[in-house]
C-alpha positions as CSV (number, residue, x, y, z in Angstrom):
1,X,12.6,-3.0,-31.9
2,X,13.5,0.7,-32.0
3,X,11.3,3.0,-34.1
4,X,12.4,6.6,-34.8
5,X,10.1,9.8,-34.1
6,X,11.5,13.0,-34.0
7,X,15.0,14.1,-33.6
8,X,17.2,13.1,-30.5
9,X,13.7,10.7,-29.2
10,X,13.1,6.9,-30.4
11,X,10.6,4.1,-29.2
12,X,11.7,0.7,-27.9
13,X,10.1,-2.4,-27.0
14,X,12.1,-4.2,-24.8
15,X,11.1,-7.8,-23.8
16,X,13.1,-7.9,-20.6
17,X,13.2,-5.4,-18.4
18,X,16.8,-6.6,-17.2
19,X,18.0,-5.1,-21.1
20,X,17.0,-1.7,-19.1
21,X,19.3,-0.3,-16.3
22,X,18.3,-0.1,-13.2
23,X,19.1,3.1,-12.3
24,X,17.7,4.6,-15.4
25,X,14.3,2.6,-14.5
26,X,13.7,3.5,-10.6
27,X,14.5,7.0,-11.6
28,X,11.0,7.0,-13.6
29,X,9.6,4.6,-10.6
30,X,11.0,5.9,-7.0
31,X,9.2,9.1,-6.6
32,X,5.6,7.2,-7.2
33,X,3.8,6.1,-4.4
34,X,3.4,2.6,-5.5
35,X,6.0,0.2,-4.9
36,X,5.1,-2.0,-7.9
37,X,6.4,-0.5,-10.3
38,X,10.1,-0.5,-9.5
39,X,12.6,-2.5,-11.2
40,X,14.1,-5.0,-8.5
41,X,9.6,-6.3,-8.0
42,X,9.3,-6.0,-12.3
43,X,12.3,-7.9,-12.7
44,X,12.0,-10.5,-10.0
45,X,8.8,-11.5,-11.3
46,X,10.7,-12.1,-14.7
47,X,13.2,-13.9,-13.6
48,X,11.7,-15.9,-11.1
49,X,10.2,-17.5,-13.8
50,X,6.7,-16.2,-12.7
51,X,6.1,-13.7,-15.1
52,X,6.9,-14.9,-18.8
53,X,5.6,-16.1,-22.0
54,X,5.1,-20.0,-20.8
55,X,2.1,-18.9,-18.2
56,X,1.0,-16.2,-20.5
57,X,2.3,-13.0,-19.8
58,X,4.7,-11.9,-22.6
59,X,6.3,-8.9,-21.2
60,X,6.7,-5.6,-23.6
61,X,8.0,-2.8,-22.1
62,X,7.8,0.5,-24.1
63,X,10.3,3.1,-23.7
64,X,11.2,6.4,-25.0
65,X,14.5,7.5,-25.2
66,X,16.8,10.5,-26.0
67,X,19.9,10.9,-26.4
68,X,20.5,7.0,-25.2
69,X,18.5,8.3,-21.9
70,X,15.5,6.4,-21.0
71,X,12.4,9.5,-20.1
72,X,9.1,7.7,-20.4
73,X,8.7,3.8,-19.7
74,X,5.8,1.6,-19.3
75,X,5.3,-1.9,-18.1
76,X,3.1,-4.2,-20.9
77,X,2.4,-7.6,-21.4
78,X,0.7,-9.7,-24.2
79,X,-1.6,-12.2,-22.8
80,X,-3.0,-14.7,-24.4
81,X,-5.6,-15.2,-21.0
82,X,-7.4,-12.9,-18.4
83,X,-5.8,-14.6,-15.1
84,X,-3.9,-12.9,-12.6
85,X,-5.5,-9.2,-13.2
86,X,-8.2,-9.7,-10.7
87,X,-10.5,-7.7,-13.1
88,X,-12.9,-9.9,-14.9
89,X,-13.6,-9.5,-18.1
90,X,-14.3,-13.2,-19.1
91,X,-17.5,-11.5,-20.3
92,X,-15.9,-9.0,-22.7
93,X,-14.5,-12.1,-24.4
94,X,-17.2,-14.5,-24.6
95,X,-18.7,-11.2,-25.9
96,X,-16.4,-10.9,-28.6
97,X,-16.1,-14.7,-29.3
98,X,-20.1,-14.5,-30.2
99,X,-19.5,-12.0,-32.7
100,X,-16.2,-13.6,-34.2
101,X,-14.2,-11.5,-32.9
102,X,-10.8,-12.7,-31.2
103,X,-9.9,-11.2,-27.6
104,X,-6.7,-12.9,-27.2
105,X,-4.2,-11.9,-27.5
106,X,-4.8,-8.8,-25.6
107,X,-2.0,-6.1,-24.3
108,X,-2.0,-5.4,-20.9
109,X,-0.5,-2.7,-17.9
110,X,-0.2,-3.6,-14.7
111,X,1.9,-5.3,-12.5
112,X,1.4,-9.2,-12.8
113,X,-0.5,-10.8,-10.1
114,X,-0.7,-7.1,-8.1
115,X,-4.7,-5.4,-7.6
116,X,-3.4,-2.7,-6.3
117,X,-3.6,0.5,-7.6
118,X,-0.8,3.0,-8.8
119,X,-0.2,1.7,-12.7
120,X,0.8,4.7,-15.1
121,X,3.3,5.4,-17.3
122,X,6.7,6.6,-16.0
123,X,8.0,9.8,-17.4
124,X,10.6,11.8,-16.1
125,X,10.6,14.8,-13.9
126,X,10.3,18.1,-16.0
127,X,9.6,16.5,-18.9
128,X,6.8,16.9,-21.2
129,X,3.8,14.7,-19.8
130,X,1.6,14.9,-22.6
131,X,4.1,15.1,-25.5
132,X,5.3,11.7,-24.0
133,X,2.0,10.6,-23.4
134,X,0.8,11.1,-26.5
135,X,3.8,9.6,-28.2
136,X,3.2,6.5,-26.4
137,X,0.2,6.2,-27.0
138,X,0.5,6.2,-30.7
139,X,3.2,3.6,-30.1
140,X,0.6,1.1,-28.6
141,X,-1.3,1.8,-31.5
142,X,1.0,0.5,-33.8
143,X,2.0,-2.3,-32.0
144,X,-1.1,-3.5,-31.4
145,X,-2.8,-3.0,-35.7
146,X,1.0,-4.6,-36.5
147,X,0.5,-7.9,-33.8
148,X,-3.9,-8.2,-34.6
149,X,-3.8,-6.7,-30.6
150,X,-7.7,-6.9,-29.5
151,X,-7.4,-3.9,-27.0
152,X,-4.9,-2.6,-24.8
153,X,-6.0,-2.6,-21.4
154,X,-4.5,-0.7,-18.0
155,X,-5.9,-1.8,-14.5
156,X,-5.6,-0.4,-11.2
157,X,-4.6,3.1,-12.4
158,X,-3.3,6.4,-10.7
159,X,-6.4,7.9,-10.3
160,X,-4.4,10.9,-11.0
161,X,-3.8,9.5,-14.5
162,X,-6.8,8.4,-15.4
163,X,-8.2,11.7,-16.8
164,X,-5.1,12.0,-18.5
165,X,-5.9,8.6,-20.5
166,X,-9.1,9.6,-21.2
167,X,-8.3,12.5,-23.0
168,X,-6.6,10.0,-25.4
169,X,-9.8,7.7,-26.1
170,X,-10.0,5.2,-23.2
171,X,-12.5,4.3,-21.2
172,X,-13.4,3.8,-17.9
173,X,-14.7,0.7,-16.2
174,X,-15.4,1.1,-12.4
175,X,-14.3,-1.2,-9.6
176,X,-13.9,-2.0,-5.8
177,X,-11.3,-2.9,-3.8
178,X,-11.3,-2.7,0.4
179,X,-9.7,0.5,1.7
180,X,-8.1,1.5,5.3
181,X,-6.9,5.1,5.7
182,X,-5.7,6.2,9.0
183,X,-7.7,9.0,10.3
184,X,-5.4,10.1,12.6
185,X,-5.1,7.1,14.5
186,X,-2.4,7.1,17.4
187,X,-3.1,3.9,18.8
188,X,-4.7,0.3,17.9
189,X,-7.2,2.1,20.6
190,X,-7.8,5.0,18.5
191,X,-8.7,3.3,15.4
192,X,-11.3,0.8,17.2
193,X,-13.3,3.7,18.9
194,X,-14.7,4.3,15.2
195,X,-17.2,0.9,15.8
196,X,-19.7,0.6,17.1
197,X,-19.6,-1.0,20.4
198,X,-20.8,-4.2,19.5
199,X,-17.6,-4.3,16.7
200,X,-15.7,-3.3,19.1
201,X,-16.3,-6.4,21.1
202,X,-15.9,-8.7,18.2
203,X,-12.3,-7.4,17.1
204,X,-11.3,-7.7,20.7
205,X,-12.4,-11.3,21.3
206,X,-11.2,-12.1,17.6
207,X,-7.8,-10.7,19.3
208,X,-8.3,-12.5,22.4
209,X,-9.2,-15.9,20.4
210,X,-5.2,-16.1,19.3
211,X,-4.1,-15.5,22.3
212,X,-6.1,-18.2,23.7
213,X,-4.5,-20.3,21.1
214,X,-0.6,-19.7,23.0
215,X,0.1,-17.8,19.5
216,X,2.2,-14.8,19.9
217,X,2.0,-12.3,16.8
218,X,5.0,-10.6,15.8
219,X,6.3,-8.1,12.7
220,X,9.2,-8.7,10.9
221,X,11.0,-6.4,8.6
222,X,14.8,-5.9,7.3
223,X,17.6,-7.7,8.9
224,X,14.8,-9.8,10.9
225,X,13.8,-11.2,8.0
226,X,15.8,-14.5,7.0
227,X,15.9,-16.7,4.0
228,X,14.5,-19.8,5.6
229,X,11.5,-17.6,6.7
230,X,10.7,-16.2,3.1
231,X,10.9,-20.2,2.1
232,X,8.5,-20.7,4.5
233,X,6.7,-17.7,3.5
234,X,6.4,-19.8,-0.2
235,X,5.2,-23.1,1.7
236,X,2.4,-21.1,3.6
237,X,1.2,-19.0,-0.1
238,X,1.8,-22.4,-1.5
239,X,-0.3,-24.8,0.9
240,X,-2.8,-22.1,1.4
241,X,-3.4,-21.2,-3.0
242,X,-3.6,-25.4,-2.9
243,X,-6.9,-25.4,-0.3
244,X,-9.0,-23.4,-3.6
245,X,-7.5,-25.7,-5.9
246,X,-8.1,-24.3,-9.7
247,X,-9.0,-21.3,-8.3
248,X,-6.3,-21.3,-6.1
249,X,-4.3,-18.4,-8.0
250,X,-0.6,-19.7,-7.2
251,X,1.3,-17.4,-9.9
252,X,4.4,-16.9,-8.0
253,X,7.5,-19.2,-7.9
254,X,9.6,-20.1,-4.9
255,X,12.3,-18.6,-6.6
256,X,10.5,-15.3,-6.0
257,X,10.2,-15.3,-2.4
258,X,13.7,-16.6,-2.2
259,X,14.6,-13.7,-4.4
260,X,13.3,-10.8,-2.3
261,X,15.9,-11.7,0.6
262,X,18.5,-9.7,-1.7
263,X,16.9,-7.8,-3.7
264,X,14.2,-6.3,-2.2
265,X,13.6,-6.8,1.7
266,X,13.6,-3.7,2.9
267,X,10.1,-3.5,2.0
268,X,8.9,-6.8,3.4
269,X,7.0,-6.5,6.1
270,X,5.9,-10.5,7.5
271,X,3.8,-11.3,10.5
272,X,4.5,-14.5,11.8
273,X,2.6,-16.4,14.4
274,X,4.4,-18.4,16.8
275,X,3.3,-21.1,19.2
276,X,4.6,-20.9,22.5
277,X,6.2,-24.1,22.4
278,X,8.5,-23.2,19.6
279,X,9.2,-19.8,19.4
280,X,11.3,-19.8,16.0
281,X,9.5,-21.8,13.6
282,X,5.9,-20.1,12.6
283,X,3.3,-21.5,12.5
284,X,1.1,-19.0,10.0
285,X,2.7,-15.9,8.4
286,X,1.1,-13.0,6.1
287,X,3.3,-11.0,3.4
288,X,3.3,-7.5,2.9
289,X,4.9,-4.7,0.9
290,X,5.3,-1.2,2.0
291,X,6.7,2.3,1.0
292,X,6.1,5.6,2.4
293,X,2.9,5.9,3.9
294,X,1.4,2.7,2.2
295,X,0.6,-0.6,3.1
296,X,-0.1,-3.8,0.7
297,X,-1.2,-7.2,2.3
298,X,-0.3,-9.4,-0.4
299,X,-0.1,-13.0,0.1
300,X,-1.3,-15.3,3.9
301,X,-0.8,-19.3,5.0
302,X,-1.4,-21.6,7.9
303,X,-1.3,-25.4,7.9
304,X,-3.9,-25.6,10.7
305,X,-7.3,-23.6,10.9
306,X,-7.0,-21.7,14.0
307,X,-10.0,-19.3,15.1
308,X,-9.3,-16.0,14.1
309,X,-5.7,-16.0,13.1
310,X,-6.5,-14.7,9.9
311,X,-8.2,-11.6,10.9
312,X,-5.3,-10.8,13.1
313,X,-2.3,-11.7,11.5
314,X,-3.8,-10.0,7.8
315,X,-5.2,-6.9,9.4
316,X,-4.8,-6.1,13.0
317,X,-1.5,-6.7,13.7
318,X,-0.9,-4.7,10.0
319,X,-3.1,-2.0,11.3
320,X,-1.7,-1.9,14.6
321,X,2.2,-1.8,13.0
322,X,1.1,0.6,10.3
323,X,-0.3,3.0,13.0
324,X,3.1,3.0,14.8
325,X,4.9,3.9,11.6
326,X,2.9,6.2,9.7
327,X,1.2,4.3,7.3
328,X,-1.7,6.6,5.9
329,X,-3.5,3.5,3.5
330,X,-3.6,-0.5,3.9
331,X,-4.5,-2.4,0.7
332,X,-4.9,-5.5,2.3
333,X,-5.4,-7.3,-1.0
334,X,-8.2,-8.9,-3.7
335,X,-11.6,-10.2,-2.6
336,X,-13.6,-10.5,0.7
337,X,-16.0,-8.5,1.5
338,X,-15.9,-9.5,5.6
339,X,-13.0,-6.8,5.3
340,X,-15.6,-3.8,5.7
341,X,-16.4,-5.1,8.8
342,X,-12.7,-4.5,10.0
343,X,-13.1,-1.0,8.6
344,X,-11.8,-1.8,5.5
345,X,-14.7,0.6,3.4
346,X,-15.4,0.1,-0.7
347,X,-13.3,2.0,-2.6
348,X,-13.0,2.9,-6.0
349,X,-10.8,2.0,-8.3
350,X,-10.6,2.0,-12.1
351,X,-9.3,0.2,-15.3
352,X,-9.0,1.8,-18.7
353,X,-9.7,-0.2,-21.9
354,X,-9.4,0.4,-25.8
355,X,-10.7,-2.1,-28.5
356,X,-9.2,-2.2,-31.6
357,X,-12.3,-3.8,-33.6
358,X,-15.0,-1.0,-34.1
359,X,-18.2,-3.3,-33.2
360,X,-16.7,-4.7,-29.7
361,X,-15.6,-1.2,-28.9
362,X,-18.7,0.1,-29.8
363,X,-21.0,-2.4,-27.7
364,X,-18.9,-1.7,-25.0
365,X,-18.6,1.2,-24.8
366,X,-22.7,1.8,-24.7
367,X,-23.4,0.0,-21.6
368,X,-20.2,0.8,-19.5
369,X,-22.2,3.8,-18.2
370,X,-24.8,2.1,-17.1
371,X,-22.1,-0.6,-15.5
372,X,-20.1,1.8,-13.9
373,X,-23.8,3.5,-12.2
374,X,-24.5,-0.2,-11.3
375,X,-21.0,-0.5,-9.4
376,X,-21.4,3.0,-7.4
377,X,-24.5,2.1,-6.4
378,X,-23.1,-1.0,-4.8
379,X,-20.2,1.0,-3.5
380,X,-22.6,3.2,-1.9
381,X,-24.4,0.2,-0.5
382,X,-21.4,-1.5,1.5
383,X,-20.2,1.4,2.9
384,X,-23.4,2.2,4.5
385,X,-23.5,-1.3,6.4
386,X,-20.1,-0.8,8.2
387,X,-20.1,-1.0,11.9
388,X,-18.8,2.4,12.7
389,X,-20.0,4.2,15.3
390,X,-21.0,7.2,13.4
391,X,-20.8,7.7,9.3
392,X,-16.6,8.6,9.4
393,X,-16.4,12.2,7.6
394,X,-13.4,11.1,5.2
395,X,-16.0,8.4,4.2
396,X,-19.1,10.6,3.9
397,X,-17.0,13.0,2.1
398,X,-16.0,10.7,-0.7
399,X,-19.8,9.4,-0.7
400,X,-21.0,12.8,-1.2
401,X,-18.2,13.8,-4.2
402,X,-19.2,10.3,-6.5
């Protein structure tokens, strides 16, 4: 649908993002620091069959146009459930289900499946940010009183954006997620002189445990990367989603790993463990994403338990890789707080909501202060029971500016 606004600019909510060009889109995405917001990831998740309206994410993607060139853009989906986000707010709706109010559907912005942060609205260079903004803005609006829309909903934002949102009437709810920045690490050595000594022992037997095993680690990236490894990359996310059964969170297809060998390899980085015996069939394998200076773990599998593998292969050997090619902060994925102990500290990050109904917003919006003190405070808490050596002065720096 295409709704006029002023002169030479229109709205348009497009419901697959192949309808858009490419090179229109990754214009708007390539300069951000996330990679999950480019078109080849949006679209493969589409048309993977992993992201659509059959497991409940309806994609909506507004865009603003002029002159039949796309300047502003942002990923949306209508869900009709809360999995997949990684940010819970099964409370919020059994909330608004006590009062009569219905959640679902809800709209929501980020990239399916993906807690990582980055999630904004694209707008072209040199173009005016808060004209767009504001324009958009008003477009979720109406889209949302038209379609009885709950709230609209963004998650793991730019911090550099969230002001920027809240100037427009949305709120924040704080969150965590498990951080490593490179603090001018030159070697593997470098970054485990920050434990204490008796850490440092631990990540060196846990290192020394795969090796006992025959296993030798390796990184693979680019033209090392096969098809019959990403397949096998889908049996390992597979098997391993199956161990946790419904709370296994399997979302993607094997049509999207086989997808990426085309379309967007050259920003795979696997690391595969092989046995000795057979040096070219792994036997465990993690999947990551990078661009620039970041790194994302994303997905892990092995068919046999094997003493430590996991801490290696998910975030020494990434550490260790990411070191050697100037990667400045490892997002190693959802969940698991044994991560601070691998110097992975609690770090912020932040959703934005608006509700539609005026009760729900206004309960909410009452005690989210108190939620979001609640949540620092925990923050505050993990961080201070982290092996290191001595408090790290990035670290005690952020401490001190919350």
């Amino acid at each position: 649908m295409v709704e006029q606004i002023k002169p030479r600019y229109s709205v348009s909510w497009i419901n697959h993002i192949a309808e858009i060009p490419q090179s229109e889109w990754d214009a708007l995405a390539m300069p951000l620091k996330t990679p999950f917001l480019e078109w080849e990831w949006l679209h493969n998740m589409e048309s993977s069959g992993s992201a659509k309206a059959q497991t409940g994410w309806l994609p909506n993607y507004l865009t603003v146009w002029r002159d039949r060139q796309l300047i502003a853009a942002a990923p949306l989906y209508v869900k009709g459930h809360s999995y997949g986000e990684f940010v819970f707010d099964h409370q919020w709706a059994d909330l608004a289900n006590r009062l009569g109010i219905q959640y679902y559907p809800k709209l929501l912005g980020m990239t399916p499946f993906t807690p990582a942060e980055g999630y904004r609205f694209l707008i072209a260079p040199g173009e005016d940010e808060d004209e767009l903004t504001e324009m958009m803005v008003n477009a979720i609006d109406h889209f949302c009183d038209r379609n009885q829309i709950s709230g609209c909903n963004f998650l793991y934002v730019d911090p550099e954006w969230k002001p920027v949102m809240e100037r427009h009437g949305f709120f924040n709810w704080l969150h965590h997620s498990y951080i490593w920045k490179n603090e001018g690490f030159q070697s593997f050595d470098d970054y485990l002189k920050v434990f204490n000594a008796n850490q440092r022992r631990n990540i060196k037997r846990e290192r020394k445990a795969v090796e006992k095993e025959g296993l030798q680690v390796r990184t693979l990236t680019g033209e090392e990367i096969s098809k019959p490894l990403l397949n096998q990359m889908y049996n390992f996310y597979s098997h391993h989603c199956d161990k946790f059964g419904w709370w296994g969170s399997k979302y993607l297809t094997k049509k999207f790993f086989e997808q990426l060998y085309s379309n967007y390899r050259d920003r795979v980085l696997l690391v595969a463990a092989y046995n000795e015996q057979n040096t070219h069939q792994p036997m465990a394998m993690s999947f990551c994403i990078y661009k620039g200076d970041r790194l994302y773990g994303r997905y892990w599998g092995c068919f046999q338990e094997i003493d430590c593998l996991h801490f290696d292969a998910c975030y020494y050997t990434p550490i260790e890789w990411g070191i050697a090619h100037g990667v400045q902060v490892f997002d190693p994925g959802a969940g698991g707080q044994h991560k601070k102990r691998r110097g992975f500290p609690a770090t912020p990050n932040h959703s934005l909501h608006r509700f539609y109904h005026p009760r729900l917003s206004k309960i909410l919006k009452s005690y989210i202060r108190e939620v979001n003190e609640i949540e620092q405070q925990q923050i505050e808490a993990i961080n201070l029971d982290i092996p290191f050596s001595q408090r790290q002065p990035q670290l005690q720096l952020e401490l001190e500016n919350e």
